[in-house]
N, C-alpha and C positions, 0 to 999 in steps of 0.2 A: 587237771581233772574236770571233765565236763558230766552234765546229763542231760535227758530228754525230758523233759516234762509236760503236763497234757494238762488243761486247762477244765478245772473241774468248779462247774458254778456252785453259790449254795443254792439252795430251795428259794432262799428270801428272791432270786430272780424273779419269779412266779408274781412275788408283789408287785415291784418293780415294772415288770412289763404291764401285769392287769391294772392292780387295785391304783399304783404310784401315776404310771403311766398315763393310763386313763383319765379323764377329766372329772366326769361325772358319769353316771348311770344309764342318762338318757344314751351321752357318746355311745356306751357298752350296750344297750340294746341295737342303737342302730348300728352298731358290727355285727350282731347275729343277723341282724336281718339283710346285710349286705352279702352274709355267705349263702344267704335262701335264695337271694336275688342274681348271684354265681352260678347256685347249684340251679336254675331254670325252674325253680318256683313260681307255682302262677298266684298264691297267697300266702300269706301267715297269721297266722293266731297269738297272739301273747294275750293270755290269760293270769291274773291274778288269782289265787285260788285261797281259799280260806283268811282272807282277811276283814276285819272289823270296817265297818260303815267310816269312819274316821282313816283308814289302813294302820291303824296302831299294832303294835306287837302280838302275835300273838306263835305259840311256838310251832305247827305244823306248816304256816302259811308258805308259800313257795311260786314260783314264779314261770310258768310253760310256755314255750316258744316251739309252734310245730307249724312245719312246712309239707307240703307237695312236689319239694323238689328231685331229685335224681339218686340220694341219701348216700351212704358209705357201704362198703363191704372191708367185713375185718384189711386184708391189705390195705387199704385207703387208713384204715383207722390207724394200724398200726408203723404205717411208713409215712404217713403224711401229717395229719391230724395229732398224733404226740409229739412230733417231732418242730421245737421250735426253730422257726427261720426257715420252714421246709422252703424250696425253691420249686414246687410243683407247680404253683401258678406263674410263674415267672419265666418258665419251661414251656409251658404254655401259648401264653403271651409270643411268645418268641415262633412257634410254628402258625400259630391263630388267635386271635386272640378273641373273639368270637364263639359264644356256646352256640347248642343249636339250634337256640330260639333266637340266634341274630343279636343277644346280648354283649355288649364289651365286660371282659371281667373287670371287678376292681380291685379285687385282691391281690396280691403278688408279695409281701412281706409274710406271711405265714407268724404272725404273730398277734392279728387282730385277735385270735380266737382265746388268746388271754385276757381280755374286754370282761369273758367271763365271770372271772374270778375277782374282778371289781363288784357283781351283785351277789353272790354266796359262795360256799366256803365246800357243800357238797353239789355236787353236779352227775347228772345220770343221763348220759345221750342214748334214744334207743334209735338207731335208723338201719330203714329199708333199702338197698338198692336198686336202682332202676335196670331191668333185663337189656343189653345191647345184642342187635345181629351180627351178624358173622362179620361184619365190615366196620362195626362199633358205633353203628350209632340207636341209639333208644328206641325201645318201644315201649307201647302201649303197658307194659304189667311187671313184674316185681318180682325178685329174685327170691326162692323159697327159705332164706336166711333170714333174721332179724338179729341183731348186732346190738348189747349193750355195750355201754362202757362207761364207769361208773369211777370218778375220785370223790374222794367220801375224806377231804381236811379235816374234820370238824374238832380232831384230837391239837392241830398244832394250832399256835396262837396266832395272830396277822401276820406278824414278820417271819413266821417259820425258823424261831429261836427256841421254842419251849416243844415238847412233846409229852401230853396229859399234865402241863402243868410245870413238868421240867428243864434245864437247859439241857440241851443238846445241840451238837452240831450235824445239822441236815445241807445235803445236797441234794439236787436233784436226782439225780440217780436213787436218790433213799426214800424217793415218793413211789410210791404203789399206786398202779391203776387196774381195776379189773375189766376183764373185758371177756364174756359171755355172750353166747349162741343159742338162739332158741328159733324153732318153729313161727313165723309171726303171728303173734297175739295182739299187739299195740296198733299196727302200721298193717290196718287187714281194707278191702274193698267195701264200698260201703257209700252212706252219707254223709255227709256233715254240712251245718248251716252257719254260713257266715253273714250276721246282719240278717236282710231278708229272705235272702238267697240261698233256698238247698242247691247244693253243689257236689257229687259224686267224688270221695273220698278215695284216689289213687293208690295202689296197694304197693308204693314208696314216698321215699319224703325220709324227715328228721325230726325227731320230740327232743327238746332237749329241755329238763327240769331240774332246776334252781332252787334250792332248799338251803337253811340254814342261812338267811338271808342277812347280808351284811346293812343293807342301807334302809334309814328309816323312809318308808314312802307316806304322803299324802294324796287326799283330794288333788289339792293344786299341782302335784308332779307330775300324777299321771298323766293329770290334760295336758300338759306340757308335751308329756311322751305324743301323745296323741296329736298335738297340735305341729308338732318338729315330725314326725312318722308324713305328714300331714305334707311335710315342703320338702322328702324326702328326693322326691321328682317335681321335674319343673312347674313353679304355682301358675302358670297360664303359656306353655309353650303347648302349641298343636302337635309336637313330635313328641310328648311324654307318653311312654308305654302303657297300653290300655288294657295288658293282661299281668298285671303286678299289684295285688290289693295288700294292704296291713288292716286286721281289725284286733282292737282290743276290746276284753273280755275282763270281768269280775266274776267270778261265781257264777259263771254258765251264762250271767246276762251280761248282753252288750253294753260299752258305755259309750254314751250318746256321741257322739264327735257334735263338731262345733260347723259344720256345713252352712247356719247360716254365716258367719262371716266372710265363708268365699262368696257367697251368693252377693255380699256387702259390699267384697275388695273387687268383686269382677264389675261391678257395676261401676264405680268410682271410676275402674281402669277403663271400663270404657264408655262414660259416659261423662266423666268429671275432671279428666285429665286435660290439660290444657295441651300439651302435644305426647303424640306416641311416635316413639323411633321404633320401628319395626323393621325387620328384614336387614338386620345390622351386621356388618363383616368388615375389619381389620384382616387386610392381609400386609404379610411381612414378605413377602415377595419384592411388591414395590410402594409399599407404604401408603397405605388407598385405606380409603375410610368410606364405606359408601354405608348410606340406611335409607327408609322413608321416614319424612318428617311429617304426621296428617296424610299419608299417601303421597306427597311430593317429593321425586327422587333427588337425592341431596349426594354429589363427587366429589371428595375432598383429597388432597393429598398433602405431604409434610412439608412441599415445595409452596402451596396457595399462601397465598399474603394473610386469608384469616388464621392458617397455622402457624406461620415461619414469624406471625408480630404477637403470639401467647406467651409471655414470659414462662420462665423456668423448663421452655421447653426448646433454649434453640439447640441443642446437640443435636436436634430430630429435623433440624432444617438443613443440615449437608447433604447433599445425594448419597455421602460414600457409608452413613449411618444405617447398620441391617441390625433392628432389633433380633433377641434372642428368645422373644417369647413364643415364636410361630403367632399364626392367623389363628382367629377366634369370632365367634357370631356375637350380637348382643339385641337388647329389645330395652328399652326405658319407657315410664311411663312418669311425665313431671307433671307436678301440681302445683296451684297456687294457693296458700294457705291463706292469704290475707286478700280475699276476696270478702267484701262486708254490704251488710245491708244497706249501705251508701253506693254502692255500685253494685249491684245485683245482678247475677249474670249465670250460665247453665254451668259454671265452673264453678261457683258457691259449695263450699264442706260445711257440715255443721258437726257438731262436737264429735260424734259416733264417728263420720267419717275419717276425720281427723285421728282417731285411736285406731280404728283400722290398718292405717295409710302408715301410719306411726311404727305399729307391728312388723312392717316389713321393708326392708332395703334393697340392697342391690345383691340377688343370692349369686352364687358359683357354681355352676355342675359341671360335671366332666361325665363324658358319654352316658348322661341323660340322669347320673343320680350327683346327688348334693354333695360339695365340700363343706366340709362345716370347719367354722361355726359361721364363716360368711353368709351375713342378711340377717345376723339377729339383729334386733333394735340396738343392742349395747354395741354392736361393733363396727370399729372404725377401718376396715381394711385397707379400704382406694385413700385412707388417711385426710379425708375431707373436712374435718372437720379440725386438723390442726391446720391444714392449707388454710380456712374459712377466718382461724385464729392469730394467723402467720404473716399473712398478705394481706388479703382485702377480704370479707363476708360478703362483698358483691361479687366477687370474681367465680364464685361456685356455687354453681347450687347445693343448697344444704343434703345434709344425709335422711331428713324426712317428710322432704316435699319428692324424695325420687323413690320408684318402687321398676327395679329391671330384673334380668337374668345375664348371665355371661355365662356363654358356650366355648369351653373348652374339648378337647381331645385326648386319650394317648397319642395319635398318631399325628395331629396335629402341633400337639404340645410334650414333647419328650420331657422339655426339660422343667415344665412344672408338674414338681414331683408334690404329691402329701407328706406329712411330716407323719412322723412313727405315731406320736399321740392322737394323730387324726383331727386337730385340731390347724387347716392350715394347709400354704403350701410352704416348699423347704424354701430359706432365702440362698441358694446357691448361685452362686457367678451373677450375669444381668438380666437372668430369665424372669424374675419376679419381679424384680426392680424395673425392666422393659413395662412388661405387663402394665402394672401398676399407672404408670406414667402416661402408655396409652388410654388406659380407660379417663384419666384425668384431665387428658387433653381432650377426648370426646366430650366430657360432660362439662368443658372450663368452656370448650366454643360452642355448645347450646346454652348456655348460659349468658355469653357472651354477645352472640347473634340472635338468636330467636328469641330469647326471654326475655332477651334485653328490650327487644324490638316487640315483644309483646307488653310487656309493661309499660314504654312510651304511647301504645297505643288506648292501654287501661284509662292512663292519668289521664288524655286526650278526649274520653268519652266521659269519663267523670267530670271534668272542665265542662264538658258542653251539656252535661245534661243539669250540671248548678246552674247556668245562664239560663237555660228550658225554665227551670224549676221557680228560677228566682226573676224573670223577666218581665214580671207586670212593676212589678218595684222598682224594678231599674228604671222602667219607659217613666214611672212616675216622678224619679229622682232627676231625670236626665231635664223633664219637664219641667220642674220645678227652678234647676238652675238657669234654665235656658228664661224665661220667663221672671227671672226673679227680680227686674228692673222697670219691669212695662207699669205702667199707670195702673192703679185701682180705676174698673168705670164703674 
């Protein structure tokens, strides 16, 4: 006797993929803003609304996330959008992967949009869609529908065990969402001012509001929010998109962003950096490392004696060796921390710069937006600083004297995937473990050669400038031996 049986989740899924899955909150905002930045969005607004000077409790306060971009129409909503795992981006990807602002999607698991339900418990999305012509693609003005869609949890408890207070057993199926059609009232033509800038308010887009809010927010969060929103696009690549803004918003007024510290870090980068690798490309083709070092073109390959003599890296020294990471661009910018008032020089940091320089690492993007949580100060990705601990502290440059980017791809880089938490790429087969290796072997022979080579030059100018300093003494000492036999006359 057999049967069939159909795999039915509970509700607690819902946690699991948001609230579990998720990391924190910051993560779960920058998912909404990834799908604005999908849907061809040219801004977004995240608004805090009703909360206290401190952001303490209070029960109306709620969270608003509105865009400009392309928005949903009931079908979207109803076949894409509820539906976990949809493969519509994925589908996508697969004929173009391209919107058509020239964007790469980044989407494709249809399950970020659970990130959600990591910040509250009710959610109310009202969005507009964008009119297409006859041949599908956008214009100018807004479909005469506006689309709510509204889960309103607030009855079960986190884990979706209790309902008003009771046990019961929920599944997903036994979650109710509503989903209502009106005339647009929200999502209408207009103005709206972001920052300084009045900006003409498109009659589509997406509001999606947050109530019932799970997490305690502060002062110091938000800037966080703001400050990560901030490295969301590359922090000094010339190809980061210049029609993609984030402003946040308290109670109608702006909060300040922290603009002078790039003003801080661009200067250091270019003005304090003891060298800049620019124009940087790893191809896996035939294993070439080419950058500018100071504008000087630098040709490496895995074959040169300064690669094939870097320990822990000879597997990369047979020709028959084709990493699995694909080719990828990079840029570094290294400092010397221990430049001192004994040696004074245009590469000098003082405290400020140093906390600057501090704040950022070596970030990750894949077609122009940020992996996280690669480049916080806490993390150790390229693993440098157990190498630093393992082997030698000379052999590497440290993780806070370097501040770079590394340019990934889809199409470049199939097989470095993100990890479902979005924390990450997956460690599958040798595609991460390639990666990894290569940037370590970049950054082990500028360390190796150039820095090494500029540090014997440091100590060499310091030498000569003690003799400068100290030479009347000397000529007096040398005098004194020299003479110290001859006759008193």
């Amino acid at each position: 006797m057999s049967e069939t049986l159909t795999i039915r989740p509970y509700a607690r899924l819902i946690t699991m993929l948001g609230d579990q899955l998720i990391k924190n909150e910051l993560i779960a905002l920058v998912e909404l803003i990834k799908n604005s930045y999908d849907a061809d969005a040219s801004w977004v607004k995240v608004s805090f609304i009703d909360f206290t000077p401190d952001y303490s409790l209070k029960k109306k306060k709620k969270i608003i996330i509105e865009d400009d971009g392309c928005g949903m129409n009931a079908d979207i909503l109803r076949k894409h959008w509820l539906n976990p795992a949809t493969p519509d981006k994925l589908r996508r990807k697969a004929i173009n992967a391209k919107t058509e602002k020239g964007r790469i999607l980044q989407g494709e698991k249809g399950i970020g949009r659970f990130a959600i339900f990591k910040l509250g418990k009710t959610i109310k999305i009202t969005t507009r869609r964008q009119k297409q012509d006859s041949f599908g693609h956008f214009i100018d003005s807004g479909e005469d529908i506006e689309n709510t869609l509204l889960y309103d949890f607030s009855k079960y408890d986190d884990n979706f065990l209790q309902e008003d207070g009771e046990d019961k057993d929920l599944f997903l199926e036994n979650l109710q969402v509503e989903l209502s059609q009106t005339t647009p009232e929200s999502i209408v033509q207009g103005n709206i001012l972001l920052g300084t800038t009045k900006r003409e308010r498109k009659p589509y887009g997406t509001i999606i509001e947050i109530s019932n809010l799970k997490t305690k927010w502060t002062p110091l969060r938000v800037a966080r929010v703001q400050s990560e929103v901030g490295k969301l696009q590359p922090i000094f690549s010339k190809n980061a998109d210049s029609d993609f803004s984030v402003w946040i918003y308290k109670d109608g007024q702006l909060h300040e962003s922290q603009d002078r510290y790039k003003e801080q870090l661009n200067n250091c980068l270019e003005n304090k950096s003891v060298f800049k690798v620019t124009n940087g490309r790893y191809s896996s083709v035939d294993n070439t490392i080419t950058f500018k070092l100071n504008g000087q073109d630098i040709y490496l390959s895995f074959a040169d004696s300064d690669i094939k003599g870097l320990k822990q890296f000879e597997k990369f020294a047979s020709p028959e060796y084709k990493t699995e990471c694909g080719s990828f661009c990079f840029e570094f910018y290294i400092f010397d921390f221990n430049v001192d008032s004994e040696n004074p020089s245009k590469y000098f940091l003082d405290g400020e710069d140093k906390k600057i320089i501090r704040e950022h690492r070596i970030y990750l993007y894949r077609d122009g937006l940020r992996v996280m949580p690669y480049g916080d100060p806490e993390d150790d990705w390229l693993r440098i600083d157990i190498a630093r601990g393992t082997i030698r502290a000379d052999e590497f440059l440290s993780n806070d004297q370097v501040v770079g980017c590394v340019y990934i791809s889809q199409k470049e880089n199939p097989k470095l995937i993100d990890k479902t938490n979005r924390e990450g790429l997956i460690e599958d087969g040798r595609a991460l473990e390639d990666f990894i290796t290569v940037l370590q072997l970049i950054l082990k022979y500028l360390r190796k050669k150039p820095f090494a080579q500029y540090l014997v030059d440091k100590q060499r100018k310091k030498e000569i400038d003690r003799i400068k300093r100290g030479r009347p003494i000397e000529l007096i000492e040398t005098a004194k031996k020299k003479y110290a036999d001859d006759d008193i006359l």
